[in-house]
C-alpha positions as a Markdown table, in Angstrom:
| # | Residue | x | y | z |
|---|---|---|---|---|
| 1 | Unk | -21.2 | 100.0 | 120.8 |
| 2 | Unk | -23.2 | 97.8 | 122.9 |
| 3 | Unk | -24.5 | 95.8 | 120.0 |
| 4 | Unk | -23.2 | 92.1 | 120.0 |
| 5 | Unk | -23.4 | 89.0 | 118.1 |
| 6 | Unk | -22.7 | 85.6 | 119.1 |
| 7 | Unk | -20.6 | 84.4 | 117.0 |
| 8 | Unk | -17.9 | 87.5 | 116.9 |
| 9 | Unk | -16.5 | 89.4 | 119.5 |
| 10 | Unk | -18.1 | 93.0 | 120.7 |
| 11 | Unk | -17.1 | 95.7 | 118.0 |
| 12 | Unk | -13.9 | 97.8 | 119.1 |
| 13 | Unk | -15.7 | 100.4 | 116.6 |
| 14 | Unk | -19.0 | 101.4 | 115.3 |
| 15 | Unk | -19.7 | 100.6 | 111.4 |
| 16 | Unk | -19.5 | 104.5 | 110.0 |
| 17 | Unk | -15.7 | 103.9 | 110.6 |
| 18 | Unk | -15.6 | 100.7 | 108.9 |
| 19 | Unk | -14.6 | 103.1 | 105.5 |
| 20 | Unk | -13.3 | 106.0 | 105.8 |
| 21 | Unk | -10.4 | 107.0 | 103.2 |
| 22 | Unk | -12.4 | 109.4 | 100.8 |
| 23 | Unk | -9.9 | 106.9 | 97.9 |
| 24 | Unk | -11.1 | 104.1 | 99.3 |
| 25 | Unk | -14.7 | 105.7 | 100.0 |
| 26 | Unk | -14.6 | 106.1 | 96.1 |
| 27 | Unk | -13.5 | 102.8 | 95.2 |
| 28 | Unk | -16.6 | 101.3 | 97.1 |
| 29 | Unk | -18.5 | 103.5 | 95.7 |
| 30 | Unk | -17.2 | 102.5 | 92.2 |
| 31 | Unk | -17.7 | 98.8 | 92.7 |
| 32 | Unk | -13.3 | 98.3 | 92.8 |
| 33 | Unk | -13.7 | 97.7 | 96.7 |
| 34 | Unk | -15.8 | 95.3 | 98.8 |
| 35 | Unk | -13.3 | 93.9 | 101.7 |
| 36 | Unk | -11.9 | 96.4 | 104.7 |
| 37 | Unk | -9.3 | 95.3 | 107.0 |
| 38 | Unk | -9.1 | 95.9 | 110.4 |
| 39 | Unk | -7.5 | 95.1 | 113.8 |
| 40 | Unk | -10.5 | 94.6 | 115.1 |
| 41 | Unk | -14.8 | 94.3 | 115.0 |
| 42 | Unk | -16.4 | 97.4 | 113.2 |
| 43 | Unk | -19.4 | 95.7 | 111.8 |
| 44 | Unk | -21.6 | 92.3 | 111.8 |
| 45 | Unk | -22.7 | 90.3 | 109.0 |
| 46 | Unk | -26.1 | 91.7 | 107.8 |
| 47 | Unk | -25.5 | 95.0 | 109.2 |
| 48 | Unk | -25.6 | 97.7 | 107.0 |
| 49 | Unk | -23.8 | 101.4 | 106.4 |
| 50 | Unk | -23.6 | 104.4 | 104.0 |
| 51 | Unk | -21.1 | 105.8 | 102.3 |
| 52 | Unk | -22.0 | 108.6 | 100.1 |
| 53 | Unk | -25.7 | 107.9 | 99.1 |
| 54 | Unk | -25.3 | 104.6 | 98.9 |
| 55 | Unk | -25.9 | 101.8 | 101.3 |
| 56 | Unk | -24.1 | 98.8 | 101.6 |
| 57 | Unk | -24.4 | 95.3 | 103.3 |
| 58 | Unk | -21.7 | 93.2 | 104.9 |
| 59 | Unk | -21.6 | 90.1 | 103.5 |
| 60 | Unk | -18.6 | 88.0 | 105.6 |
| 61 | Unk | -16.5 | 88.7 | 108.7 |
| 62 | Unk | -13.6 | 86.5 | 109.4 |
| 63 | Unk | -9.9 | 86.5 | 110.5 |
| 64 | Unk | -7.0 | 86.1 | 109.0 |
| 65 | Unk | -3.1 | 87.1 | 109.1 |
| 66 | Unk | -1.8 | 89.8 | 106.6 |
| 67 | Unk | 0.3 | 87.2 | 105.2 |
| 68 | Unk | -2.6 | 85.0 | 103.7 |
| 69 | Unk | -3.7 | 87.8 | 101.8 |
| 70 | Unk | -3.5 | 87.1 | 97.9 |
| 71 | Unk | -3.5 | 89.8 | 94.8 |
| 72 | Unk | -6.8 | 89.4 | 94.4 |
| 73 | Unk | -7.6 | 90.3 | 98.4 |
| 74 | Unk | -6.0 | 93.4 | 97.6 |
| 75 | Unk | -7.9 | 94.1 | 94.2 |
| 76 | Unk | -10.9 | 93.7 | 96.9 |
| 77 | Unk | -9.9 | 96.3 | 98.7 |
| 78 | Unk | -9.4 | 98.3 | 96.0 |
| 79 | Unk | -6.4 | 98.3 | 94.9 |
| 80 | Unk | -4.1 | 97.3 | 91.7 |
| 81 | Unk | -2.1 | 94.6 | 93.6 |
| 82 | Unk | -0.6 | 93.6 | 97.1 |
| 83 | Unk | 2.4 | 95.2 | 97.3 |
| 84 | Unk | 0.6 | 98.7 | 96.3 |
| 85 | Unk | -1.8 | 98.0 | 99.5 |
| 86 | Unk | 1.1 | 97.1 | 101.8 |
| 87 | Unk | 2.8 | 100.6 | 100.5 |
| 88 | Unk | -0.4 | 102.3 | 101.8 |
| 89 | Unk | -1.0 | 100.6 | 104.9 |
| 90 | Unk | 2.6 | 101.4 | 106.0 |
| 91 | Unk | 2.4 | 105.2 | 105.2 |
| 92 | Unk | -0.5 | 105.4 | 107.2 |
| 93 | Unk | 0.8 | 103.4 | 110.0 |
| 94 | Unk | 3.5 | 105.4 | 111.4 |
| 95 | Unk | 6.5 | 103.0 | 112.5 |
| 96 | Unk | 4.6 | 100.1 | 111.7 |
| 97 | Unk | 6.2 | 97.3 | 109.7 |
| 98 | Unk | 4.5 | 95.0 | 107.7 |
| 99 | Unk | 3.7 | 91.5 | 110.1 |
| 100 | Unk | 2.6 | 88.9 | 107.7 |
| 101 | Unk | 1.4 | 86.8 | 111.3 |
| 102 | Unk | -0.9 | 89.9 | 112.6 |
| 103 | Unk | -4.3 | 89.1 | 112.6 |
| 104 | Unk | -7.0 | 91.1 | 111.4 |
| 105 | Unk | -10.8 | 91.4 | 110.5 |
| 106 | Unk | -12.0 | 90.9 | 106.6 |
| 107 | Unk | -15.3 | 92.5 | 106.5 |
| 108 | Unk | -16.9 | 91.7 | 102.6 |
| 109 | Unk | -19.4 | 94.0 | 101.5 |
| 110 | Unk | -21.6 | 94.5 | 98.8 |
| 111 | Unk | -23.3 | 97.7 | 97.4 |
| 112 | Unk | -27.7 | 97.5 | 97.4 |
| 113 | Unk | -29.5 | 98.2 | 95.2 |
| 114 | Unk | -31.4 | 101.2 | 95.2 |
């Protein structure tokens, strides 16, 4: 993980981790999904992954707290609406509770052509 850029912070976790539910792997893979949340770096604008056969590009890295999300930043990350992805996020999470002031990383990416 000794990759940096200068305008992010060093990665907490290399890019083949980025995605990584085989549901959400599919939805990516479908088109339905091109943003990842996470508490931290996994991944730098340009830098590419796989998932399946595919590759993939991201596009955008930013912060932002869970509350900002909208229904259509959850239809990004592949899923019918907001409160369906909070539903998720908590079952995987055990004990955690939903912190609309938590801050995390939108990586955007994009499928490329092959």
């Amino acid at each position: 993980m000794s990759e940096q850029h200068s305008d992010y912070p060093p990665k907490t976790c290399e890019i083949d981790r980025l995605v990584t539910h085989q549901r959400l792997v599919d939805a990516a893979l479908a088109g339905r999904k091109t943003q990842q949340r996470r508490n931290g770096v996994y991944g730098y604008p340009g830098e590419t992954f796989t998932l399946g056969s595919a590759d993939f590009v991201i596009t955008g890295l930013e912060r932002q707290s869970l509350g900002e999300m909208t229904e259509t930043d959850a239809r990004a990350e592949g899923f019918p609406d907001l409160s369906t992805y909070k539903q998720l996020i908590i079952s995987m999470h055990a004990g955690m509770d939903w912190n609309d002031a938590q801050e995390v990383w939108v990586h955007t990416f994009e499928k490329l052509d092959s």
